[in-house]
VEXDREN-2710 file (C-alpha; in Angstrom, 1 decimal):
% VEXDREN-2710
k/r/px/py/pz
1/UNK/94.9/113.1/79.1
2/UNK/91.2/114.3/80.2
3/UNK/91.7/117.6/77.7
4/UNK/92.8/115.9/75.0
5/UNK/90.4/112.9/75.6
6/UNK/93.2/110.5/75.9
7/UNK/92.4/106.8/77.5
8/UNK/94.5/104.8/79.5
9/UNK/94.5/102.4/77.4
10/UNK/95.6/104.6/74.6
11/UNK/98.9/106.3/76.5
12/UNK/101.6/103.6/76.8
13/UNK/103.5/105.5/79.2
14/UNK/100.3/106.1/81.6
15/UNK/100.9/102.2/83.7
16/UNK/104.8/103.7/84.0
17/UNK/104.1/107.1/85.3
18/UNK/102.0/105.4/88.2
19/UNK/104.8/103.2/89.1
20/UNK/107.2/105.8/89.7
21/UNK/104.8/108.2/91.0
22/UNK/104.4/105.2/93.9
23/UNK/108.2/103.9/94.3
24/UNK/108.7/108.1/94.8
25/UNK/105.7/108.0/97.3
26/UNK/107.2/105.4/99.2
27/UNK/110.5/106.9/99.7
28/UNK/109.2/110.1/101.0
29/UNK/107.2/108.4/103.7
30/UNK/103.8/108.6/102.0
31/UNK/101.9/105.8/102.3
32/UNK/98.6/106.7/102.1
33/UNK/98.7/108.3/98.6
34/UNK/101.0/105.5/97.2
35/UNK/98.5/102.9/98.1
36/UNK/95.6/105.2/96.5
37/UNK/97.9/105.3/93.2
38/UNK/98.7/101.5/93.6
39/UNK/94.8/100.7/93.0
40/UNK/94.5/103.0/90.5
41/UNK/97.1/101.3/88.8
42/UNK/95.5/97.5/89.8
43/UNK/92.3/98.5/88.6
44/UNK/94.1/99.1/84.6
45/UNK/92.1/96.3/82.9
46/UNK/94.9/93.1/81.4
47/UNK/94.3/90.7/79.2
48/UNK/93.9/87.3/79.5
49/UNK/97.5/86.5/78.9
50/UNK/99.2/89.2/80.8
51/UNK/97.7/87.8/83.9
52/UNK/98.4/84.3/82.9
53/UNK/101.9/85.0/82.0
54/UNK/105.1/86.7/84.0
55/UNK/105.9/89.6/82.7
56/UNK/105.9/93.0/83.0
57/UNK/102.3/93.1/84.0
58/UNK/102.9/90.4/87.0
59/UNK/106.1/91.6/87.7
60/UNK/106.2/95.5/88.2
61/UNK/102.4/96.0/87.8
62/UNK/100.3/93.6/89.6
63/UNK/103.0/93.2/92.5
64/UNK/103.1/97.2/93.3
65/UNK/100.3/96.6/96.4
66/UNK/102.9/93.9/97.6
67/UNK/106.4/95.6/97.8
68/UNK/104.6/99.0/98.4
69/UNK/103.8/97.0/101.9
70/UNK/107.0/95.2/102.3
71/UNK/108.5/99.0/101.9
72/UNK/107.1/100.0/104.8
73/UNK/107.3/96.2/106.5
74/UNK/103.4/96.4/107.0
75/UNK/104.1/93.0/106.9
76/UNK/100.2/91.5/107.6
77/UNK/98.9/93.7/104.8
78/UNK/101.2/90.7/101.8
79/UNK/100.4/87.9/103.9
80/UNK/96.2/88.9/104.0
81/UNK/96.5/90.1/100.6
82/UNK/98.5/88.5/98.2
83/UNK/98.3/88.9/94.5
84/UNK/95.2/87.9/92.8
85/UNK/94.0/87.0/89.3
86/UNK/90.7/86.4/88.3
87/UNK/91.7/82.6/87.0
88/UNK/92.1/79.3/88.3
89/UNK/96.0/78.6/89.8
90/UNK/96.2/75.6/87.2
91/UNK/96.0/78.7/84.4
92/UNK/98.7/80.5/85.8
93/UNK/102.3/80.1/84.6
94/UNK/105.2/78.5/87.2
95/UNK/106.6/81.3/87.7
96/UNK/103.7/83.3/88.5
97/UNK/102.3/81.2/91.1
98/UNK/105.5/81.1/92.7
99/UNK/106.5/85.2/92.8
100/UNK/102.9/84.9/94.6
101/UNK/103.6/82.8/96.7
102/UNK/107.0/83.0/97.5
103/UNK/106.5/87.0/98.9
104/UNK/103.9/85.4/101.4
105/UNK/106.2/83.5/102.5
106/UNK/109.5/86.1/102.9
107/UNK/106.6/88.6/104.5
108/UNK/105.8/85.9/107.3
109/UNK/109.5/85.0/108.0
110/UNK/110.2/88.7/108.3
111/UNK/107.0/89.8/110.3
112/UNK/108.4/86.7/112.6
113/UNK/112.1/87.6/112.7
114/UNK/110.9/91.3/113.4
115/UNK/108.6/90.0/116.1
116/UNK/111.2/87.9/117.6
117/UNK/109.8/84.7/116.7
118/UNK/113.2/83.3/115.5
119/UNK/112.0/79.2/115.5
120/UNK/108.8/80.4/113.5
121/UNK/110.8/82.6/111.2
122/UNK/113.6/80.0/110.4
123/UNK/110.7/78.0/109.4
124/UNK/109.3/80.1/107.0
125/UNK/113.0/81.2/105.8
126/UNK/113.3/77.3/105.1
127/UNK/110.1/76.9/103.4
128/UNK/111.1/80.1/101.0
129/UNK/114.2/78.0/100.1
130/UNK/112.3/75.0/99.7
131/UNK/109.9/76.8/97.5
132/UNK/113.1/77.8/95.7
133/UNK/114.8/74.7/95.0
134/UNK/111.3/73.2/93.7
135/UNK/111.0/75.4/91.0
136/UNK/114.5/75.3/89.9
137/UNK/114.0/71.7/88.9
138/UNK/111.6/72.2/87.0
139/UNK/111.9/71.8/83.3
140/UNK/110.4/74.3/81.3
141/UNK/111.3/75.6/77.6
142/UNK/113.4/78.8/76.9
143/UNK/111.1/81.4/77.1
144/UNK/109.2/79.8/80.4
145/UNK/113.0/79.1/81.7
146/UNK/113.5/82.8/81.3
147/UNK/110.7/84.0/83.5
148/UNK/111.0/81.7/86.1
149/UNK/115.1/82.0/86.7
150/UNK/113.9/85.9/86.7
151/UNK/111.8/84.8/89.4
152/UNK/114.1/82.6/91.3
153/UNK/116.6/85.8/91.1
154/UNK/113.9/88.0/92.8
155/UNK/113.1/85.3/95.4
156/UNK/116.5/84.3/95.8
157/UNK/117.1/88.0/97.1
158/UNK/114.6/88.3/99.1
159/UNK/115.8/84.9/100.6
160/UNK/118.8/85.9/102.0
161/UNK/117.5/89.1/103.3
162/UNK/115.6/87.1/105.6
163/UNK/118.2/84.7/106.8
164/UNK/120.0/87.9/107.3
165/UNK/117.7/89.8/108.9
166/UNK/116.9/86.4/111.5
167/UNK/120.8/86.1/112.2
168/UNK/120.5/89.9/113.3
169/UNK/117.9/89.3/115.5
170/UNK/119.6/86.4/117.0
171/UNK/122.5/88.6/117.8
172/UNK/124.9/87.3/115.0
173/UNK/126.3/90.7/113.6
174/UNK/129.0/88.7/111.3
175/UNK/126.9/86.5/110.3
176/UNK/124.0/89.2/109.3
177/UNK/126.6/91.0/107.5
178/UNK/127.7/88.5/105.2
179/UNK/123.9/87.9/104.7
180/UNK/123.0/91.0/103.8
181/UNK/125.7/92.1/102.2
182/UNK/125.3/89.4/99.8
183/UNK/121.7/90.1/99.5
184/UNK/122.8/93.7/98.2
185/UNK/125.0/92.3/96.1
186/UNK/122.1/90.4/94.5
187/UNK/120.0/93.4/94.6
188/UNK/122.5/95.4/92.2
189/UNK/122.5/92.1/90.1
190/UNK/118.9/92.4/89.5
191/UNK/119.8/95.2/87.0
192/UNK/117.9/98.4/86.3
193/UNK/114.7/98.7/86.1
194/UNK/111.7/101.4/86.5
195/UNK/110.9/101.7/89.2
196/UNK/113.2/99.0/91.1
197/UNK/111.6/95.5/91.5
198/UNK/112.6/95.1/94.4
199/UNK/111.3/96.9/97.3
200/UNK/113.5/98.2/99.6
201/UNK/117.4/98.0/100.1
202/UNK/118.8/94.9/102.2
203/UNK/121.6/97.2/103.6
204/UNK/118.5/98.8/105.5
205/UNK/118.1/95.6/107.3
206/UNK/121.9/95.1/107.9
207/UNK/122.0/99.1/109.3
208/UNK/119.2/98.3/112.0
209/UNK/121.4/95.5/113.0
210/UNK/124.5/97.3/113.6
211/UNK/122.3/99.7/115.3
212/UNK/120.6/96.9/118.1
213/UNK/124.8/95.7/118.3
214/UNK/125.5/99.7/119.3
215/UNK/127.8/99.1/116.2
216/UNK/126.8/103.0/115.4
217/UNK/129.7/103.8/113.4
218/UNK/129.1/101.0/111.0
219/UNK/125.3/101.5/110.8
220/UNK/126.1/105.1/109.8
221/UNK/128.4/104.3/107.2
222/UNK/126.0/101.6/106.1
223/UNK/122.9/104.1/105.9
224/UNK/125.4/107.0/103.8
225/UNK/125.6/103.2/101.0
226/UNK/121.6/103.4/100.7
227/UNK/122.3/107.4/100.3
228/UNK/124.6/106.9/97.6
229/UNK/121.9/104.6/95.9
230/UNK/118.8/106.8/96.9
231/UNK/120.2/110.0/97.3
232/UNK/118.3/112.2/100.5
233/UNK/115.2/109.4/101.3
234/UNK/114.1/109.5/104.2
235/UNK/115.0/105.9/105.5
236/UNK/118.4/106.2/105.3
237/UNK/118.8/109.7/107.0
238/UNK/116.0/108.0/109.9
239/UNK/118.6/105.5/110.6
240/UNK/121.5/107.8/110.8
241/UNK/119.8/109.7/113.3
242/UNK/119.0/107.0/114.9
243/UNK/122.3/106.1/115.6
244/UNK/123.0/109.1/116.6
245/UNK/120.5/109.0/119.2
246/UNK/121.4/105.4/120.3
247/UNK/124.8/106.5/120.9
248/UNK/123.6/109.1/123.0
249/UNK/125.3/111.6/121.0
250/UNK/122.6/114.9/121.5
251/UNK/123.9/117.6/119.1
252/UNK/124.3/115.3/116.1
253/UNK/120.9/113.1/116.6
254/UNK/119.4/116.6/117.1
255/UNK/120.7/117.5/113.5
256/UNK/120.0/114.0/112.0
257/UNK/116.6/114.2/113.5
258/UNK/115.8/117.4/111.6
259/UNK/117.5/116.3/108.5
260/UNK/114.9/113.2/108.6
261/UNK/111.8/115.8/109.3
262/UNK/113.1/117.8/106.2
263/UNK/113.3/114.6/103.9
264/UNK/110.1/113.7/104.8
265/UNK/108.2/117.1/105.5
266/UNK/104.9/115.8/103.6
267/UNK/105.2/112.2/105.3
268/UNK/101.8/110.5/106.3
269/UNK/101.6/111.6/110.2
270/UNK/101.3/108.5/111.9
271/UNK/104.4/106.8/110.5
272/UNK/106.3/105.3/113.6
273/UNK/109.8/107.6/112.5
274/UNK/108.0/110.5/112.6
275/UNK/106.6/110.1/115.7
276/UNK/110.5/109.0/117.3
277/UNK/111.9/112.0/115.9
278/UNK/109.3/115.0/116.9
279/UNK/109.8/113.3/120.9
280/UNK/112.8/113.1/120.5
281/UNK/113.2/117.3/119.4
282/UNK/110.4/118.0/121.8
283/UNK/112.5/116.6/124.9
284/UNK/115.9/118.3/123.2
285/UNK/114.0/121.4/123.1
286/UNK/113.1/121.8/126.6
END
């Protein structure tokens, strides 16, 4: 683009590339260069009504900061910084307001649920739903209706992954499985689109689950699903060998371990995986 004085605002494709560049980031473990790519991408001047309006711009470009972080569950970093728009709420449409909003609100029941906070994350699952049910009463013409049951679809997901993840945590296998399962279900209902709106697969959730149950068989089989969807990322071959490990089986978490390392060889170094597998191999080793 530089050579053949080409602006950004003259490449279509430009805004596109970015967002796969940062959903491919994110499944190799790097963080660091997906966020710089995500504020590169922010920083792509909108119009008026593109802000204003769901769409594409709200929707896959202005939310990439957000699920970048729910990715990762860096949880704090959706909840301190939501999506902004230079105008007043009042100018913003329903739906809008309420993708904004309604991802704070699925980030603090998860960070809680993850924390073990189940009486603060049930509260924030139930405010989500509440949130929910508001807007679907709202009525709106077509082309607003549109957006917003997009919206409710997204949020809807995201809902039941919570409940899911917070009858995990509570030690309710069956009931997390029906949870999440339906929440993947949902997920493939989304439809395609580039990259995936929504950040990161519930059956995750649902394989960490069976792990904490010593289910290991079943989170195995659950993390080869996510394989099938996102063939050799890194997530999915951390939780096999985590299972592996769990169940105390040596020569096949040792495997699993260096499967992980290979998917995710140019990883940022701090990420919490990495740092499970290498002790892991450096005690194996010994």
């Amino acid at each position: 683009m530089a050579a053949q004085h080409v602006s950004v605002e003259d490449d279509w494709n430009y805004e596109h590339n970015l967002s796969y560049l940062i959903a491919d980031c994110a499944e190799e473990g790097r963080y660091q260069e997906a966020c710089e790519y995500a504020r590169e991408l922010e920083s792509v001047a909108k119009t008026p009504g593109e802000v204003q309006q769901f769409g594409f711009y709200v929707g896959q470009l202005a939310a990439t900061s957000n699920r970048l972080a729910i990715r990762f569950a860096k949880w704090d970093d959706v909840i301190e910084h939501p999506m902004h728009f230079d105008v007043p709420d009042s100018d913003l449409s329903l739906a809008t307001r309420s993708y904004r909003d309604g991802l704070v609100a699925y980030a603090r029941g998860m960070k809680a649920a993850d924390a073990g906070q189940i009486d603060e994350a049930e509260r924030h699952s139930g405010a989500l739903d509440a949130m929910l049910w508001r807007i679907s009463q709202e009525d709106l013409k077509d082309d607003a209706k549109s957006t917003r049951d997009r919206v409710l679809k997204l949020l809807g997901t995201a809902s039941v992954e919570l409940r899911g993840n917070i009858a995990g945590r509570k030690g309710d296998l069956e009931g997390a499985r029906t949870l999440l399962e339906q929440a993947d279900l949902k997920q493939r209902e989304l439809g395609y689109s580039e990259p995936p709106q929504y950040s990161r697969p519930a059956l995750e959730v649902l394989g960490d689950a069976c792990i904490r149950a010593a289910k290991f068989d079943d989170a195995r089989n659950i993390f080869n699903r996510v394989l099938d969807q996102r063939p050799h990322s890194g997530w999915a071959l951390y939780g096999i060998a985590l299972a592996w490990d769990k169940e105390g089986k040596h020569d096949e978490a040792v495997k699993a371990y260096h499967d992980f390392l290979d998917a995710w060889s140019q990883a940022d170094q701090d990420l919490p995986q990495l740092q499970v597998a290498r002790a892991y191999l450096a005690i194996a080793s010994r």
